[in-house]
C-alpha positions in Angstrom: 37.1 53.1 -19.6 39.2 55.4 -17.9 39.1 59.2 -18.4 42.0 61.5 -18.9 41.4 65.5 -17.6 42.6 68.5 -19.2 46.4 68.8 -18.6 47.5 72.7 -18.3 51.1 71.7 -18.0 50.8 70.6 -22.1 49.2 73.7 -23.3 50.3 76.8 -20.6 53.7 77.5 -22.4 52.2 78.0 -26.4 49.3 79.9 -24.9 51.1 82.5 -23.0 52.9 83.2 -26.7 49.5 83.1 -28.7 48.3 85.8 -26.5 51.0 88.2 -27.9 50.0 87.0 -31.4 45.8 87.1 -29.9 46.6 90.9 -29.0 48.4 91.8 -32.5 46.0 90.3 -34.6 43.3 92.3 -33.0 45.4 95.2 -32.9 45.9 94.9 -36.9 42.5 93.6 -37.6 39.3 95.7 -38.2 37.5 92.1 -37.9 39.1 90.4 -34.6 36.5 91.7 -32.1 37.0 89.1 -29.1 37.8 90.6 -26.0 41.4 89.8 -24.5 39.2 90.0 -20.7 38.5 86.7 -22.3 41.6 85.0 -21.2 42.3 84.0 -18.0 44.2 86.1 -15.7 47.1 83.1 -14.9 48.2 84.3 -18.2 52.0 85.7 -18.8 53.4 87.3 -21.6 56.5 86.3 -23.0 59.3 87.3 -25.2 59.1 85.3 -28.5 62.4 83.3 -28.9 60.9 81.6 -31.9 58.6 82.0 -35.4 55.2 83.0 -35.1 53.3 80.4 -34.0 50.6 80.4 -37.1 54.6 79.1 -38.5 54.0 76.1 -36.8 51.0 74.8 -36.1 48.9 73.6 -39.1 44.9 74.4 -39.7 43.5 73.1 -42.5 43.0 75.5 -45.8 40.0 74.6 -48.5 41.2 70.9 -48.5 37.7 70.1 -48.5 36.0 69.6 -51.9 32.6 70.2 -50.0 31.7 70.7 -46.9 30.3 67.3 -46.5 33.7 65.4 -46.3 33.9 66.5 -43.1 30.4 64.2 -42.0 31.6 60.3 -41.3 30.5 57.9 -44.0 30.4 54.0 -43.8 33.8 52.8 -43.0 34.1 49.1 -43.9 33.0 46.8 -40.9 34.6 43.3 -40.9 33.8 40.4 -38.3 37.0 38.6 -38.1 34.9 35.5 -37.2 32.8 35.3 -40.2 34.0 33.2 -43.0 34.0 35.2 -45.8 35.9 38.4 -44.0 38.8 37.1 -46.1 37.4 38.2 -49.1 36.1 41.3 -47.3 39.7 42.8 -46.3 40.5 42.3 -49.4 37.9 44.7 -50.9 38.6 47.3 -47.9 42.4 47.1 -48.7 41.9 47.6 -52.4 38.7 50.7 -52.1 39.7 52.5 -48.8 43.2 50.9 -47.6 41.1 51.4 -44.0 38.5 49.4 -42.0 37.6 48.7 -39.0 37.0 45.2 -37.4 35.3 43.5 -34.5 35.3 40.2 -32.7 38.9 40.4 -32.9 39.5 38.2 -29.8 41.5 40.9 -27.8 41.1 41.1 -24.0 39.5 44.3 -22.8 41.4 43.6 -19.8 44.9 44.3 -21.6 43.7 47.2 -23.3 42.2 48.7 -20.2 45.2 48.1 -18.6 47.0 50.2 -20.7 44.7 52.8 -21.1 45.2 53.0 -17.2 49.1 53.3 -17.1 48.5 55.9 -20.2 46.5 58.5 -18.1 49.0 58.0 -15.1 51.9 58.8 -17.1 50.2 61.6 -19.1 48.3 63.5 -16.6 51.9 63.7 -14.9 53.6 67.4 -14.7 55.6 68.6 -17.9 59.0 68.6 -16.1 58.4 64.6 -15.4 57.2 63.9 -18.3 59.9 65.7 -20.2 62.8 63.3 -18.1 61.2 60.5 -20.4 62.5 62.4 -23.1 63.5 63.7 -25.6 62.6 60.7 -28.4 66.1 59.7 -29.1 64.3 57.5 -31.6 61.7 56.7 -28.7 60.6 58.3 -25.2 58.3 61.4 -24.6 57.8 63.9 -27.0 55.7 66.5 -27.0 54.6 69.0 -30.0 57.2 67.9 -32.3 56.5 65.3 -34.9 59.9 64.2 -36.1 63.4 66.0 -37.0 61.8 67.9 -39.8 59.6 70.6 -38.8 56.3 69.4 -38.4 54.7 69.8 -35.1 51.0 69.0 -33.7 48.3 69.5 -30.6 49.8 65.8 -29.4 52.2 64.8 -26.9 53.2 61.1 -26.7 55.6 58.0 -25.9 57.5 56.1 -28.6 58.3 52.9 -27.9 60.5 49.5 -29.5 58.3 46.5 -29.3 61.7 44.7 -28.4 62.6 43.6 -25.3 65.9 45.9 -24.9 63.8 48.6 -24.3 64.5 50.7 -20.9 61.5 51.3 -19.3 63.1 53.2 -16.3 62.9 56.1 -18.2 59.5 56.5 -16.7 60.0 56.1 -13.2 60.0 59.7 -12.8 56.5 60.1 -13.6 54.4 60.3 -11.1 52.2 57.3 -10.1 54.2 55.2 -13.0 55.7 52.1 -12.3 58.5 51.4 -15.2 57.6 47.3 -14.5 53.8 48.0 -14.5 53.9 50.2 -18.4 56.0 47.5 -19.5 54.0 44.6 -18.5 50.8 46.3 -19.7 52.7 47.2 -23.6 53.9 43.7 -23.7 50.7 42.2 -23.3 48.8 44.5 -25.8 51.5 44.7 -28.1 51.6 40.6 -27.9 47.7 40.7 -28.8 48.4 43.3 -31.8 51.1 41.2 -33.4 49.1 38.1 -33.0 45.6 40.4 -34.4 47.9 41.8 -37.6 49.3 38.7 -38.4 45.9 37.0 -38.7 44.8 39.8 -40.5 47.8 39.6 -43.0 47.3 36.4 -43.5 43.6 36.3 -44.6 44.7 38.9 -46.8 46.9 36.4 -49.0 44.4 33.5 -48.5 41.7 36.8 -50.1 44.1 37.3 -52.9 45.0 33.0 -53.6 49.0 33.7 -52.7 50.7 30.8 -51.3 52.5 30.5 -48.7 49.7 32.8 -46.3 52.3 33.7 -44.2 53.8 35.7 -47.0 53.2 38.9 -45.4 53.0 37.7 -41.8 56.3 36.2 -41.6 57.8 39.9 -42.0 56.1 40.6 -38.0 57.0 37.5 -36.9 60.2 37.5 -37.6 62.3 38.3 -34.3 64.5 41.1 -36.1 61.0 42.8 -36.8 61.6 46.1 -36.9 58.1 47.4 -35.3 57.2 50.1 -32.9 54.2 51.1 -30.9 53.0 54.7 -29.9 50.8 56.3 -27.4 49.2 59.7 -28.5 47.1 61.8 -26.5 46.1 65.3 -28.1 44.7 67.2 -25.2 41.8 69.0 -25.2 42.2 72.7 -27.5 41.0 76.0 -26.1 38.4 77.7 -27.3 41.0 80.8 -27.9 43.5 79.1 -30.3 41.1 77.8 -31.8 39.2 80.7 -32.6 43.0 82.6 -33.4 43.9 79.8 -35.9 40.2 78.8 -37.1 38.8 75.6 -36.2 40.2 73.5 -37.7 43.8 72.9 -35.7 45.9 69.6 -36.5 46.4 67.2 -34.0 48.6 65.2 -36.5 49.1 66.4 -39.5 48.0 64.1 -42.5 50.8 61.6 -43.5 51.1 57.4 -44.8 52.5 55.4 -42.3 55.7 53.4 -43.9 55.2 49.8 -42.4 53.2 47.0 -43.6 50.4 47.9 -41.2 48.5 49.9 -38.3 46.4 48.9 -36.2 45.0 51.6 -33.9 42.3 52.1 -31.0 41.6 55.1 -29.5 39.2 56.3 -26.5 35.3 57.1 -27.3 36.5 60.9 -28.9 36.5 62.0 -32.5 39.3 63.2 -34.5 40.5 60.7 -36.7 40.2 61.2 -40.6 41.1 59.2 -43.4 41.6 60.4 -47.3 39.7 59.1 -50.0 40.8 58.1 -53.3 39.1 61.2 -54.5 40.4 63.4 -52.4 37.8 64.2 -50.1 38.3 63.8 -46.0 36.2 61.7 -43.9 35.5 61.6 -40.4 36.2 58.3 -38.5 33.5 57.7 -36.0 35.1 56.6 -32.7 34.7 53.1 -31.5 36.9 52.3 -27.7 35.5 48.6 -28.2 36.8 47.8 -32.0 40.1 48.3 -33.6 40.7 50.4 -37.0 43.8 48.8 -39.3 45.5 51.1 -41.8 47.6 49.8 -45.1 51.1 50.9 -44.6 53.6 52.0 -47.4 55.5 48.6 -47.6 51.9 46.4 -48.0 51.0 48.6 -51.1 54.3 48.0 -52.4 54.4 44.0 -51.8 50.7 44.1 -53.4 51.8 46.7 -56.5 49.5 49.1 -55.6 46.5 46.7 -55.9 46.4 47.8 -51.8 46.3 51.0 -50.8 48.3 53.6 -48.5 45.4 55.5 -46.8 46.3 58.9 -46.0 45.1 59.7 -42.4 45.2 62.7 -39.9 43.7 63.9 -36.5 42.3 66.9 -36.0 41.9 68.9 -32.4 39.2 68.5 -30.0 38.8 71.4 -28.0 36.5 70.1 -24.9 38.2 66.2 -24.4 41.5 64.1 -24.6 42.1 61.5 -27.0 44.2 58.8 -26.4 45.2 56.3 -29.2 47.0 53.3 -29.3 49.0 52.6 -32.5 50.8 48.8 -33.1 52.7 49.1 -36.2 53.7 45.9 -38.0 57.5 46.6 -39.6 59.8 44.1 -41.1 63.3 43.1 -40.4 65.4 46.4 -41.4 67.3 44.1 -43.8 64.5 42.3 -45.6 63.9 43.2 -49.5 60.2 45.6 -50.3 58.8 44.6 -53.3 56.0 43.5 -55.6 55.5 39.8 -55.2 56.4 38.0 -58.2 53.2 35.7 -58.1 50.9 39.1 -58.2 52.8 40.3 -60.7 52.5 36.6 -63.0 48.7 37.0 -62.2 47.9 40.1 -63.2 50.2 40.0 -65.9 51.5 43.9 -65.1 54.8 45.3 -64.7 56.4 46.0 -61.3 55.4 49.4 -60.1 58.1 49.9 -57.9 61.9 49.1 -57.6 62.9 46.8 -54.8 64.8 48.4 -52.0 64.8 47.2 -48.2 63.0 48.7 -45.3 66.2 50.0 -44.4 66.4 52.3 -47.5 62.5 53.5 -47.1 62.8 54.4 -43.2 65.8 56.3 -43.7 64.1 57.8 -46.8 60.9 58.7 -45.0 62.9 59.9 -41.5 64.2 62.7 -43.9 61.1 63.8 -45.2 58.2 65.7 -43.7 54.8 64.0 -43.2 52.7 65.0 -45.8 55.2 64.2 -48.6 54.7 61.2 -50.9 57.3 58.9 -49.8 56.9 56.1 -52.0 57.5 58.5 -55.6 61.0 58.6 -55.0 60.5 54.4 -55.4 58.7 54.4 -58.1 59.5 52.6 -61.7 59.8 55.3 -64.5 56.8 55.1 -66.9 
């Protein structure tokens, strides 16, 4: 697989304003005993026209309940050709709302492919990269996270998995031809769709519901309101690391609102998920497999029998990650509830109220990513 090398133009600007915080931390601090000789001598000082940066960017505070929830634990592994993997998502959806899965039939060529146009368009200068943007809701971004204040080690492209799309906001970039990214995203995002909706529907044949294509039907709908992201957190120095502790957020911890995820990322670590106790794991990275996430509207349709995971990536400070996220939406105007035939089964009440996906992305759009979306939804006890 391709590599991507460390990209200054993503980095130079925050750390020519950390260095004014680096100096009056050490200034103030009896403790802070590193050297400011250790930074290099391209550095610039600038006048702050902002909040401090510790304001920010987020490090992670005693979220821990040991230190051993940090160490990577055994993720479920499905073959999506054995037969009894139905029965086995099912179990991963209900214990983790995570797992990873092999022999998933998708062509390393299209995902090398994309990986290749990725790295061109990322290891472009700044001021290129920036004419692909601002995310308007899709294009380049870079730092911010959404409209509300939450911001990350990431930059990244935001994309509509429908054909209107304009890919000539890219030609800019150097090396990057708009008819090249699009052809590549087509072709993986073709393969995802056709991955998550096999997926989906094992999951109903797992828990008896007829018709299978209950959940499927949703993606493969042609109003399908999905999207797909490229992220790539470059690699963190050494210094803001050490200034914020080590612990700096790539992207902060947050639910994602769809149905599902499906991600795959480059051979570097980063990736945790939440356990139903609390505790963080890391994700071991695998370039070769593909790790699916339970979104929002899935835990709804399944009354919280599925669940939500809660997921974040955390700085590397010697490589570049790149992930690849597919996530499967339904039409904007199509009703999110518990199904009825769950529900009869069970013989529970409806955790949720119905409302349509229109309601719950507007919803989450206004909030900020660590916030429980899905209690504002929720059926009064």
């Amino acid at each position: 697989m391709h590599s991507l090398q460390p990209n200054v133009h993503f980095f130079t600007p925050l750390l020519s304003t950390y260095k004014i915080h680096y100096i009056q931390k050490r200034k103030t601090s009896n403790t802070f005993q590193e050297p400011i000789s250790k930074f290099p001598q391209n550095f610039t000082m600038v006048v702050l026209s902002m909040p401090p940066v510790n304001d920010q960017f987020s490090i992670i505070k005693n979220s821990c309940k040991t230190p051993s929830s940090f160490f990577p634990c055994n993720i479920p592994l499905i073959d999506l050709s054995k037969p009894d993997s139905k029965n086995q998502l099912v179990k991963a959806c209900e214990e983790f709302g995570f797992f990873k899965v092999v022999n998933h039939g998708v062509p390393m060529e299209f995902i090398s492919k994309l990986e290749s146009e990725a790295i061109k368009f990322f290891s472009s200068p700044m001021s290129q990269k920036e004419k692909a943007g601002p995310p308007d809701p899709f294009g380049y971004g870079s730092k911010k996270i959404g409209p509300n204040g939450d911001v990350g080690w990431v930059e990244y492209i935001l994309l509509s998995t429908n054909s209107d799309f304009n890919y000539q906001k890219f030609a800019s970039s150097l090396g990057v031809n708009p008819e090249n990214i699009r052809d590549a995203v087509n072709d993986y995002v073709s393969a995802m769709k056709k991955m998550a909706c096999e997926i989906l529907e094992m999951l109903a044949e797992g828990l008896k519901i007829h018709p299978k294509n209950v959940f499927s039907k949703l993606l493969m709908d042609e109003k399908s309101d999905s999207i797909f992201r490229l992220n790539h957190y470059p690699p963190c120095p050494d210094e803001v690391r050490e200034f914020y502790g080590r612990n700096l957020i790539g992207f902060g911890e947050h639910t994602d609102p769809q149905i599902i995820s499906l991600l795959r990322s480059n051979n570097i670590s980063g990736l945790q998920i939440s356990l139903v106790d609390g505790h963080w794991i890391s994700v071991p990275p695998d370039q070769n497999s593909f790790f699916i996430n339970v979104g929002d509207s899935l835990q709804v349709m399944t009354n919280g029998r599925f669940k939500s995971v809660k997921h974040r990536v955390l700085a590397n400070s010697v490589k570049s990650r790149l992930s690849m996220i597919y996530f499967g939406g339904p039409p904007l105007s199509e009703k999110i509830a518990p199904l009825a035939s769950l529900l009869v089964k069970g013989d529970q009440d409806s955790l949720y109220r119905e409302f349509t996906w229109f309601e719950y992305k507007k919803s989450a759009y206004k909030s900020r990513l660590g916030d429980n979306r899905l209690v504002l939804f929720e059926k009064l006890a």
